[in-house]
LOMI-746984 format. One record per residue (C-alpha): x, y, z. Coordinates in steps of 0.001 Angstrom, whole numbers, plus 500000, padded with zeros to 6 digits. Layout:
N
XYZ...
This chain:
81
936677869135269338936973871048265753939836874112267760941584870976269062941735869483265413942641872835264428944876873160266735946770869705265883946620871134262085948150874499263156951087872627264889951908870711261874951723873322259215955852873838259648956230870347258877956688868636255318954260866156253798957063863751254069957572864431258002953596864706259074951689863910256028950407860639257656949623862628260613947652865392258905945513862664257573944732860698260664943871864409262066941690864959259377939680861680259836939680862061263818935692861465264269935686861468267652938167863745270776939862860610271900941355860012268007943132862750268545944289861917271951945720858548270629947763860989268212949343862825270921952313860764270758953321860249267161952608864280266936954693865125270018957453862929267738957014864936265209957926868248267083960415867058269028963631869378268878965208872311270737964279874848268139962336877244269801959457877271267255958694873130267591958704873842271473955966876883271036954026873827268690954203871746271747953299874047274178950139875019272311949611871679271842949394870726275123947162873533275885945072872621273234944623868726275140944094870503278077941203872166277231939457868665276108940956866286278475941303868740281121942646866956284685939148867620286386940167865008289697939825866213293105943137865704294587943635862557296313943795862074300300946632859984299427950594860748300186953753859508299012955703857920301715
């Protein structure tokens, strides 16, 4: 839980106060791992863009949520018709 907050830290360093000041915040006060995965949203607004740099933010991003809220399902019997 503390590397994902990191991790949500480290992908908002690049950002102003004004842009992800209420975001670093909320981060901050995340008590438990699914505080932070309510965040995902507003922080993947936050680095949205084609500049390289946001999409390496997002990528380890997303790695970081994986490793918390990994997809642990056995795949389904079902099929799409």
């Amino acid at each position: 839980f503390v590397e994902l907050k990191q991790t949500y830290l480290l992908a908002l360093v690049e950002l102003s106060e004004a842009q992800a000041g209420w975001l670093r915040a909320q981060v901050r006060g995340a008590e438990e791992p699914v505080d932070l995965w309510l965040l995902r949203a507003p922080m993947y607004a936050a680095l949205s863009g084609a500049d390289p740099e946001r999409r390496r933010r997002r990528q380890m991003l997303r790695r970081g949520l994986d490793t918390v809220f990994a997809d642990n399902e056995p795949p389904s019997a079902f099929t799409a018709f």
